[in-house]
TORKOL-4160 file (C-alpha; in steps of 0.2 Angstrom, whole numbers, padded with zeros to 4 digits, m for minus):
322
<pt num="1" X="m0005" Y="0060" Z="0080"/>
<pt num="2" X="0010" Y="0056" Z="0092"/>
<pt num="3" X="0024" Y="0045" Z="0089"/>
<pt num="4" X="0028" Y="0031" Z="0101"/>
<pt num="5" X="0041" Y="0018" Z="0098"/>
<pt num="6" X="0047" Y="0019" Z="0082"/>
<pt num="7" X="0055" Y="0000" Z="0077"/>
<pt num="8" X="0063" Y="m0007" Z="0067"/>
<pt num="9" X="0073" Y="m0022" Z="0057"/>
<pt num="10" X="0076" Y="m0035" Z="0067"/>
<pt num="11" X="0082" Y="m0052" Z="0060"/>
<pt num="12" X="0099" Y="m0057" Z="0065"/>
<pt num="13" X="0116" Y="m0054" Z="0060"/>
<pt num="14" X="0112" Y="m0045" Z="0042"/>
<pt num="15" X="0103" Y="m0032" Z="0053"/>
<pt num="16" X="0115" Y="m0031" Z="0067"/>
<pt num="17" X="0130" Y="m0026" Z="0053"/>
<pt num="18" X="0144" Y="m0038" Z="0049"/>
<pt num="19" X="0164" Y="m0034" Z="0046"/>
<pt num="20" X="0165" Y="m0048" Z="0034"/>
<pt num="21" X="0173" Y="m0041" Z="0017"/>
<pt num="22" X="0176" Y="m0025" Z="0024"/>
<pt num="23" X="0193" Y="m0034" Z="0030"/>
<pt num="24" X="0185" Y="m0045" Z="0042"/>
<pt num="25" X="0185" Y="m0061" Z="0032"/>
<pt num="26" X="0178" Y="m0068" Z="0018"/>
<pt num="27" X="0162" Y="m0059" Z="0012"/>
<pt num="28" X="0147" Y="m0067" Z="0022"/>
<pt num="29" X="0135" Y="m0074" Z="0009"/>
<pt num="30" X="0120" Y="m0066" Z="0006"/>
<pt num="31" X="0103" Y="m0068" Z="0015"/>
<pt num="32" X="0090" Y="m0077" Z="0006"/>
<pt num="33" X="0078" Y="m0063" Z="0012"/>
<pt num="34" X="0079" Y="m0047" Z="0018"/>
<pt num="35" X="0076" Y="m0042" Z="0035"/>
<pt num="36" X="0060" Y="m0036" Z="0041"/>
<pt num="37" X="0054" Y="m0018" Z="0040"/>
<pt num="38" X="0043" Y="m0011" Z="0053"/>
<pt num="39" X="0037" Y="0007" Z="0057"/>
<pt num="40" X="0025" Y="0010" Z="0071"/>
<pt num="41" X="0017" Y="0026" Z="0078"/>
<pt num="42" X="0001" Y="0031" Z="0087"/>
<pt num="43" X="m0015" Y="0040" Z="0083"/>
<pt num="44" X="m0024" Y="0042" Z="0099"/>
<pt num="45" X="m0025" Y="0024" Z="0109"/>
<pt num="46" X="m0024" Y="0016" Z="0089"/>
<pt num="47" X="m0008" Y="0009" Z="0083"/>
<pt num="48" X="m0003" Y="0011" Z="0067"/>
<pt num="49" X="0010" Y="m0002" Z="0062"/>
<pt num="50" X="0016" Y="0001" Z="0042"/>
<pt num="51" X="0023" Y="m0017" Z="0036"/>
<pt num="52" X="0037" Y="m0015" Z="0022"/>
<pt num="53" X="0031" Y="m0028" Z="0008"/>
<pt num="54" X="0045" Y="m0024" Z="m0004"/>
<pt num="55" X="0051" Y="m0016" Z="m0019"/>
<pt num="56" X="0050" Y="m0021" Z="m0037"/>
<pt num="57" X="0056" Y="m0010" Z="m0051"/>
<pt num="58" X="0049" Y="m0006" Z="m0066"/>
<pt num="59" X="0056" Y="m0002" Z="m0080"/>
<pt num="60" X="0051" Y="0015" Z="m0090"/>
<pt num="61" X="0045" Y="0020" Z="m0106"/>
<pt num="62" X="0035" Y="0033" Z="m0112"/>
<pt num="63" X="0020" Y="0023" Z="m0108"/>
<pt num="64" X="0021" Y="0024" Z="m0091"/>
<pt num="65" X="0012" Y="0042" Z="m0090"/>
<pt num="66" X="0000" Y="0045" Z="m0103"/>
<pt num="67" X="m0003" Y="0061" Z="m0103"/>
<pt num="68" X="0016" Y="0069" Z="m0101"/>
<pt num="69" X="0031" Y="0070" Z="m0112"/>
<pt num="70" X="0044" Y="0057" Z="m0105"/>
<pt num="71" X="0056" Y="0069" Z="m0103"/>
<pt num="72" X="0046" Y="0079" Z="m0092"/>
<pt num="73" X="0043" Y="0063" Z="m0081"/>
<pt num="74" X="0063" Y="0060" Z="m0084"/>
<pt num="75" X="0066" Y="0076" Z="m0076"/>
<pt num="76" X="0053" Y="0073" Z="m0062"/>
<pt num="77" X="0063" Y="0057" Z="m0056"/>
<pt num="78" X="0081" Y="0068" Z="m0056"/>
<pt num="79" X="0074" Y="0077" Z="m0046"/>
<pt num="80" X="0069" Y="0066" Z="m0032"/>
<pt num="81" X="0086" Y="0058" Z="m0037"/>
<pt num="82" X="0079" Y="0042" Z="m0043"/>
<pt num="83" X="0084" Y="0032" Z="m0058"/>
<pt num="84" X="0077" Y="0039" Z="m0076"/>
<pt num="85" X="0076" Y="0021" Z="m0084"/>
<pt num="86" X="0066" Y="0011" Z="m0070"/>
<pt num="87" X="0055" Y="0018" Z="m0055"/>
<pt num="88" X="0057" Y="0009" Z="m0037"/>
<pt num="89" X="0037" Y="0004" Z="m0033"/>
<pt num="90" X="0038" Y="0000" Z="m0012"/>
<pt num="91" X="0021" Y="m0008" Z="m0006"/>
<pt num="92" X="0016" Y="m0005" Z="0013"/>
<pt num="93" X="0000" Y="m0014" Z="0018"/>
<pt num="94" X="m0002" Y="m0008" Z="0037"/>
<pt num="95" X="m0009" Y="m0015" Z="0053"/>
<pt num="96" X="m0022" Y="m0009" Z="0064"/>
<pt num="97" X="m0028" Y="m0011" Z="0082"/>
<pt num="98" X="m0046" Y="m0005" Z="0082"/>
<pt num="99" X="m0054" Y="m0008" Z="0098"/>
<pt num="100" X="m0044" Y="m0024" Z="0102"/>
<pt num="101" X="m0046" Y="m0030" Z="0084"/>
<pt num="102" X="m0031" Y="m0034" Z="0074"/>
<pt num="103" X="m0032" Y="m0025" Z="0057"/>
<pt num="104" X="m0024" Y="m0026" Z="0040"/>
<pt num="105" X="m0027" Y="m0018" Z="0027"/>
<pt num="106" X="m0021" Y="m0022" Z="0010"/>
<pt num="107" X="m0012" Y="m0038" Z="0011"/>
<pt num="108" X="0005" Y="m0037" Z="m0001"/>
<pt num="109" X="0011" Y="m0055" Z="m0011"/>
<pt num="110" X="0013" Y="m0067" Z="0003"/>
<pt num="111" X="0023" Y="m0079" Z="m0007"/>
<pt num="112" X="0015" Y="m0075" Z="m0023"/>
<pt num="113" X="0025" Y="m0060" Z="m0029"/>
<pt num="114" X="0041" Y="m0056" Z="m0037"/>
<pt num="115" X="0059" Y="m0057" Z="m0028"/>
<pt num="116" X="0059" Y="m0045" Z="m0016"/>
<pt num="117" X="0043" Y="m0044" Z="m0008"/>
<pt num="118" X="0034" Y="m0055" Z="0005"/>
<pt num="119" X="0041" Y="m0044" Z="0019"/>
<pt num="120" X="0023" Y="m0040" Z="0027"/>
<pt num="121" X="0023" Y="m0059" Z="0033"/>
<pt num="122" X="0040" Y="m0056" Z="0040"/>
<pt num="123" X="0036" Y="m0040" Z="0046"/>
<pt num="124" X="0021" Y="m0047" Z="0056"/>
<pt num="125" X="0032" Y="m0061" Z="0064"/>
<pt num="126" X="0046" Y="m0046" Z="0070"/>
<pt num="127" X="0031" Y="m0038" Z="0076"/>
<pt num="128" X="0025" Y="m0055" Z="0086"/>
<pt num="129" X="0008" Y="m0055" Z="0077"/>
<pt num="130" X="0007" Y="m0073" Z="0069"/>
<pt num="131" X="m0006" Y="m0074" Z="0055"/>
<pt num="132" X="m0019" Y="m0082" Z="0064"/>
<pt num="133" X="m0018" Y="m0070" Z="0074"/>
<pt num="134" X="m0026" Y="m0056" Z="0062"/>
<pt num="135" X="m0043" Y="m0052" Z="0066"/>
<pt num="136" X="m0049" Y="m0044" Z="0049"/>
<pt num="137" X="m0042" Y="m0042" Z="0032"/>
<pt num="138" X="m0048" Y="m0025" Z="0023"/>
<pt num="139" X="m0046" Y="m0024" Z="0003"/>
<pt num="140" X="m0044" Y="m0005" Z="m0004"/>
<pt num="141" X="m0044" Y="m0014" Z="m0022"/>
<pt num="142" X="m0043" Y="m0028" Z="m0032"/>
<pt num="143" X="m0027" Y="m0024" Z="m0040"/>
<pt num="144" X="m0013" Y="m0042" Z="m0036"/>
<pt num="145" X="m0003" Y="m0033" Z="m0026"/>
<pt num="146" X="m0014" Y="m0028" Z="m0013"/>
<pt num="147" X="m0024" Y="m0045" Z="m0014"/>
<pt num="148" X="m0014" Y="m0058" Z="m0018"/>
<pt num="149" X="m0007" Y="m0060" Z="0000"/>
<pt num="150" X="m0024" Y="m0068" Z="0005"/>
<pt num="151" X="m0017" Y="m0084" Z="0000"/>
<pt num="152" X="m0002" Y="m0093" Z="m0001"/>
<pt num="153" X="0005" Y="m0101" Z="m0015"/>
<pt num="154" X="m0001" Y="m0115" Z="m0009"/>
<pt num="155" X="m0018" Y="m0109" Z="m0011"/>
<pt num="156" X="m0019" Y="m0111" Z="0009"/>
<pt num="157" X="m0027" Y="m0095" Z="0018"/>
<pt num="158" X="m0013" Y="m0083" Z="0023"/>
<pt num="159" X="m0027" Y="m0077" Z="0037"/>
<pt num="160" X="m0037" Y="m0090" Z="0042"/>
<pt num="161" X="m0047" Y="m0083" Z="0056"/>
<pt num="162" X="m0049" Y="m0064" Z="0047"/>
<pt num="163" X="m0064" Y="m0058" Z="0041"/>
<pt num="164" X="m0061" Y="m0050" Z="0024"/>
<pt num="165" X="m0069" Y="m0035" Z="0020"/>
<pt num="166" X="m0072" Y="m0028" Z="0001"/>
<pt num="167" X="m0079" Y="m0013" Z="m0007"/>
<pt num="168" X="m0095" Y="m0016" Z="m0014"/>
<pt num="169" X="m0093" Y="m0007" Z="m0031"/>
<pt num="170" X="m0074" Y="m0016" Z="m0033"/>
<pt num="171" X="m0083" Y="m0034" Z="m0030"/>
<pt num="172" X="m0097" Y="m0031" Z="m0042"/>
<pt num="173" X="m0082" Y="m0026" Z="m0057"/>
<pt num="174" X="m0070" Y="m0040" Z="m0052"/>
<pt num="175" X="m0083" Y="m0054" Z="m0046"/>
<pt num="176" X="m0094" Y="m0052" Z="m0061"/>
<pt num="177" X="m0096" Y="m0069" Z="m0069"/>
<pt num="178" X="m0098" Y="m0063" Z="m0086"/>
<pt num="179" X="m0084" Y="m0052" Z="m0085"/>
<pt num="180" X="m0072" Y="m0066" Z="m0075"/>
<pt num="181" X="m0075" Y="m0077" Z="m0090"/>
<pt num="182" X="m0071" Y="m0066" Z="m0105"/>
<pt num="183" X="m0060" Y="m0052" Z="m0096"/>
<pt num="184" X="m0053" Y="m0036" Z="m0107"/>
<pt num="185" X="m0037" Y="m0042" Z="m0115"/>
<pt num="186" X="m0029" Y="m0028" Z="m0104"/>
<pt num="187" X="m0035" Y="m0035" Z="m0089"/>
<pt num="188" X="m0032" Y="m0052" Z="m0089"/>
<pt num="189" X="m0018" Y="m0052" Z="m0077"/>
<pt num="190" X="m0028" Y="m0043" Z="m0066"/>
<pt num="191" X="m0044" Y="m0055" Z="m0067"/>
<pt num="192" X="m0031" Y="m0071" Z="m0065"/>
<pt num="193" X="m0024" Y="m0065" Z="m0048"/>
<pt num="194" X="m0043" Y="m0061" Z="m0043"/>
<pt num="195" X="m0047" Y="m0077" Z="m0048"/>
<pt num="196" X="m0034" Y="m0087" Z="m0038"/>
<pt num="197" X="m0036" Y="m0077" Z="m0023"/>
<pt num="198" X="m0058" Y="m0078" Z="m0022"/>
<pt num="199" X="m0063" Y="m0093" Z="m0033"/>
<pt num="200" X="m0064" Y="m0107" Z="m0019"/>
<pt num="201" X="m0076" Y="m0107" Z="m0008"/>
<pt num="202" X="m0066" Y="m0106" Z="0008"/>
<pt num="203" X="m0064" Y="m0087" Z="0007"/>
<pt num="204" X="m0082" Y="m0079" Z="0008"/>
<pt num="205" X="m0078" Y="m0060" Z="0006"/>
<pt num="206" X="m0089" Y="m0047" Z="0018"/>
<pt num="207" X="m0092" Y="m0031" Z="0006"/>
<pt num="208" X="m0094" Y="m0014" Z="0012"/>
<pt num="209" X="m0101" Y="0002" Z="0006"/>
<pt num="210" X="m0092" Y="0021" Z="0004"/>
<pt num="211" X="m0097" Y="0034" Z="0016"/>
<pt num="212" X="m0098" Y="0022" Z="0030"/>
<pt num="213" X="m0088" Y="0014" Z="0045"/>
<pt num="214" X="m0081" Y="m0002" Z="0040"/>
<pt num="215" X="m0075" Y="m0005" Z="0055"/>
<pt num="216" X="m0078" Y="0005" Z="0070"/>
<pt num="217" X="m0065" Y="0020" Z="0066"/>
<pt num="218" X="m0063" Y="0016" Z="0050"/>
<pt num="219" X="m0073" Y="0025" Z="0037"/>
<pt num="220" X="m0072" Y="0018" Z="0019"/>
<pt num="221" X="m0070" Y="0032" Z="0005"/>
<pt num="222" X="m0075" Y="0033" Z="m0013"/>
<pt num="223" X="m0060" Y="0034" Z="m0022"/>
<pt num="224" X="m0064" Y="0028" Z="m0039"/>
<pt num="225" X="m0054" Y="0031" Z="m0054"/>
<pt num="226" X="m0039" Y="0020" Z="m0053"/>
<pt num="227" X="m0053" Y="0006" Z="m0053"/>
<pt num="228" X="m0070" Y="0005" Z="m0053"/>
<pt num="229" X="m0073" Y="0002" Z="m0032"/>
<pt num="230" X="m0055" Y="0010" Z="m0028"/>
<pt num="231" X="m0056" Y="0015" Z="m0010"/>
<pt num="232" X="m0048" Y="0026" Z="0004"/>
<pt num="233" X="m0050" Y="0026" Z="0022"/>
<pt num="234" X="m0050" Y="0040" Z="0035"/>
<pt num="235" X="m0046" Y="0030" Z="0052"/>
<pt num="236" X="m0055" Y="0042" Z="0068"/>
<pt num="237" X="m0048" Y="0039" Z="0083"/>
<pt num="238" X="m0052" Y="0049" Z="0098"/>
<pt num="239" X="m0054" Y="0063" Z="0085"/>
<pt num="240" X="m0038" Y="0061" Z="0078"/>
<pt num="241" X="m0035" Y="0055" Z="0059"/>
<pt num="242" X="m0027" Y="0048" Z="0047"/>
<pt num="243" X="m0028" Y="0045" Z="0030"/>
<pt num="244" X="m0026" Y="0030" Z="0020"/>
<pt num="245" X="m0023" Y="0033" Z="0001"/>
<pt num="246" X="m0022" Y="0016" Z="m0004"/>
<pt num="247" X="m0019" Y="0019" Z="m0025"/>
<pt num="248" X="m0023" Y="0037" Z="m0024"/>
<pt num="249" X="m0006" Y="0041" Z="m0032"/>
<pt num="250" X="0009" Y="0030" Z="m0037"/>
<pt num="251" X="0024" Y="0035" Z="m0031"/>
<pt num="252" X="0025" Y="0053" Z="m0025"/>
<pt num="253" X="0038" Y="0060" Z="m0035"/>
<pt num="254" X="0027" Y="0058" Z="m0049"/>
<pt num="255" X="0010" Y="0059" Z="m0044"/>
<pt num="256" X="0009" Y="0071" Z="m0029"/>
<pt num="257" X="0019" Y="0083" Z="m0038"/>
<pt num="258" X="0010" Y="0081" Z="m0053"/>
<pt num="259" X="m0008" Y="0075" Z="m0049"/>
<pt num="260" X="m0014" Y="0076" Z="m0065"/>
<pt num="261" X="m0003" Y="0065" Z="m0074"/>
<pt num="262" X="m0012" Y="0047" Z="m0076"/>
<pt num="263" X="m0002" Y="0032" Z="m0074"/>
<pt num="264" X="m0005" Y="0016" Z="m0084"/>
<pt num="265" X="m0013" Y="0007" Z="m0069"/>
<pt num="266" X="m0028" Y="0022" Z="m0070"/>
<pt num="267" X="m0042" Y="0012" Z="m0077"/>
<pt num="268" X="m0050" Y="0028" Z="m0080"/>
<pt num="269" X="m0039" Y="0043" Z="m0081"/>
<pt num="270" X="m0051" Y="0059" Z="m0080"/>
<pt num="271" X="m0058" Y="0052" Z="m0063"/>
<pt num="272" X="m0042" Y="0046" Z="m0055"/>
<pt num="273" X="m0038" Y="0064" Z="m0058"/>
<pt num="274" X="m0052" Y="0071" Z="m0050"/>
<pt num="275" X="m0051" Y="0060" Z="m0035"/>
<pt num="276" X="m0031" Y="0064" Z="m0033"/>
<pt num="277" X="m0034" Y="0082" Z="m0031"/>
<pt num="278" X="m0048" Y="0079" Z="m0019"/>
<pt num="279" X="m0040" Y="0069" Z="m0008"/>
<pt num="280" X="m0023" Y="0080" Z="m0010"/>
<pt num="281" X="m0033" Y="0094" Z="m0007"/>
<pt num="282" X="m0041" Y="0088" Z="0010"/>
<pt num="283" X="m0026" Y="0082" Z="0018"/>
<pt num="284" X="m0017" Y="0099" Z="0013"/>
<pt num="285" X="m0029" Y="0112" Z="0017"/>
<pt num="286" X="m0032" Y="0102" Z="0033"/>
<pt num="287" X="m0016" Y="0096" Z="0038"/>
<pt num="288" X="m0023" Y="0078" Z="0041"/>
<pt num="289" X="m0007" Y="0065" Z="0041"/>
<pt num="290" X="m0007" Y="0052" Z="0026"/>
<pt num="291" X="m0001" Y="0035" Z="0024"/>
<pt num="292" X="0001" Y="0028" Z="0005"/>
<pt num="293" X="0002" Y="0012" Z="m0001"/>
<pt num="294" X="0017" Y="0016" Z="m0014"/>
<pt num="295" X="0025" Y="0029" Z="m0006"/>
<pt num="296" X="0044" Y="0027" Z="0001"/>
<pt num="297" X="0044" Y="0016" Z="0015"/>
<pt num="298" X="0036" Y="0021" Z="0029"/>
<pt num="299" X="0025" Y="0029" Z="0017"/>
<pt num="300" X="0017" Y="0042" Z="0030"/>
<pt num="301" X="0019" Y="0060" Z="0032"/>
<pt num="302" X="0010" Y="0074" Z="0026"/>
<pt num="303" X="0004" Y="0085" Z="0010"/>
<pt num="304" X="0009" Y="0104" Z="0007"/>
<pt num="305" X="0003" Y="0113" Z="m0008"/>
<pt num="306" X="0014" Y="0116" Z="m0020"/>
<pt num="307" X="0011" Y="0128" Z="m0035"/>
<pt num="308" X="0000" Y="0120" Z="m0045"/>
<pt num="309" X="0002" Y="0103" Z="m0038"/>
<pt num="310" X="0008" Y="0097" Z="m0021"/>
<pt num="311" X="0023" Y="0091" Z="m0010"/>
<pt num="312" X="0024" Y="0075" Z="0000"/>
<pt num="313" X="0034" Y="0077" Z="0016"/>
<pt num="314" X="0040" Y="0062" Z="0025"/>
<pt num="315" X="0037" Y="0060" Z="0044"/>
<pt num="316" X="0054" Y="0062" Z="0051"/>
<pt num="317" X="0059" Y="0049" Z="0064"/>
<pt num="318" X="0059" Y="0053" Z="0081"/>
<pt num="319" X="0047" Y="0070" Z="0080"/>
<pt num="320" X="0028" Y="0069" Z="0080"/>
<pt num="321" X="0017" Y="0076" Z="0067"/>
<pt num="322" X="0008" Y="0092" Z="0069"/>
């Protein structure tokens, strides 16, 4: 997997820098949005172009893990030298060119989600790829975050030319009319934004089975656990790969390190377990490069054992994978 240009955050004077307040003038007000986030790099003749959705943070409790003492999870986040009272959740949806084809997978908020997010769109605009432009939409989950950018508050479609591709066994969960009607009370957040994003008629989701090419170089995986039809990818390209977690783990601080600690968002615990040290396990003991959906921004690097868990390491800018 080699690097090529590396990019970045373009948009205007907040990017360039500013003197103002630093005894240059009057502190410059400031901007409504952030500036976009952009990281791209190569595997084979495929570009693989992370978009930076945003950040929200949430607060913690001792519910947040289920099956570890608070203080243990505490001491996990001082060490990464994160916050012990909230934990920092970045969302990366990425783009792919696949034979000429515009790829996205996972789409972020659009303009649906909390402050701070939306940056994919902006991100595609630095990157000169409007949104018609988008040749295919591919859905790891049904979770809001990765769906609800299909749509626009408006309830226009974000992508109006894309295909959108879903896994079978996520669809069947989610889509079920029964289940839409009467949802679990602990899901009825979920099924709302599920709702909103499929319900008219306009958007006529393509589903997809495990264990088969999605797209050509992209192979769907099952990744059950953190829901029902929960999916990773492997993309192939000119025997190169690279691993797309999706939901796999949360953020890595906690959940690489300790792949057998559950989140709240793990609709069921014992086989998002078993999935997490599957996947862990293949892209350690074979050294494949990774790319997360809630890792730290650009949300790519590698996994190394660890003891009894494992180690995410970041790509470092400027050098190439091995």
């Amino acid at each position: 997997m080699s690097m090529t240009r590396r990019t970045l955050l373009a948009a205007g004077p907040a990017a360039a820098g500013s003197t103002a307040g630093l005894g240059g003038g009057p502190a410059a007000q400031a901007p409504a949005a952030p500036p976009p986030g952009i990281y791209r790099y190569a595997l084979g003749e495929t570009s693989v172009t992370a978009l930076h959705e945003g950040i929200a943070a949430r607060p913690l409790d001792a519910s947040f893990v289920r099956n570890a003492p608070f203080a243990e999870v505490q001491a996990a986040l001082d060490r990464a030298f994160l916050p012990k009272d909230q934990l920092p959740i970045t969302f990366t949806p990425v783009l792919l060119t696949l034979g000429g084809r515009r790829v996205l997978v996972d789409t972020g908020f659009a303009d649906n989600g909390p402050p701070g997010t939306g940056g994919a769109l902006r991100g595609l605009e630095a990157a000169g790829v409007a949104p018609g432009l988008v040749d295919a939409v591919v859905i790891s989950h049904f979770h809001p975050d990765h769906i609800l950018g299909l749509r626009r508050k408006d309830g226009s479609l974000t992508y109006p030319n894309a295909r959108v591709l879903v896994p079978e066994p996520e669809a069947a969960f989610w889509l079920d009319a029964s289940r839409m009607a009467n949802p679990p009370e602990p899901l009825k957040a979920a099924f709302g934004a599920v709702r909103k994003t499929f319900a008219q008629q306009d958007l006529k989701p393509e589903r997809y089975a495990w264990g088969k090419e999605v797209l050509p170089g992209l192979t769907a995986l099952d990744a059950r656990g953190h829901t029902p039809g929960h999916t990773a990818f492997v993309l192939d390209a000119g025997g190169r790969r690279l691993v797309l977690m999706s939901d796999v783990t949360n953020h890595p601080a906690l959940f690489v390190r300790h792949p057998d600690w559950s989140a709240v968002f793990d609709m069921d615990a014992d086989q998002a377990r078993a999935t997490r040290h599957t996947m862990l396990q293949m892209a350690a003991s074979e050294r494949l490069p990774v790319a997360f959906y809630h890792a730290p921004f650009p949300a790519a690097g590698h996994i190394a054992k660890a003891g009894d868990g494992y180690e995410f390491v970041p790509l470092q800018w400027g050098v190439a994978p091995a």
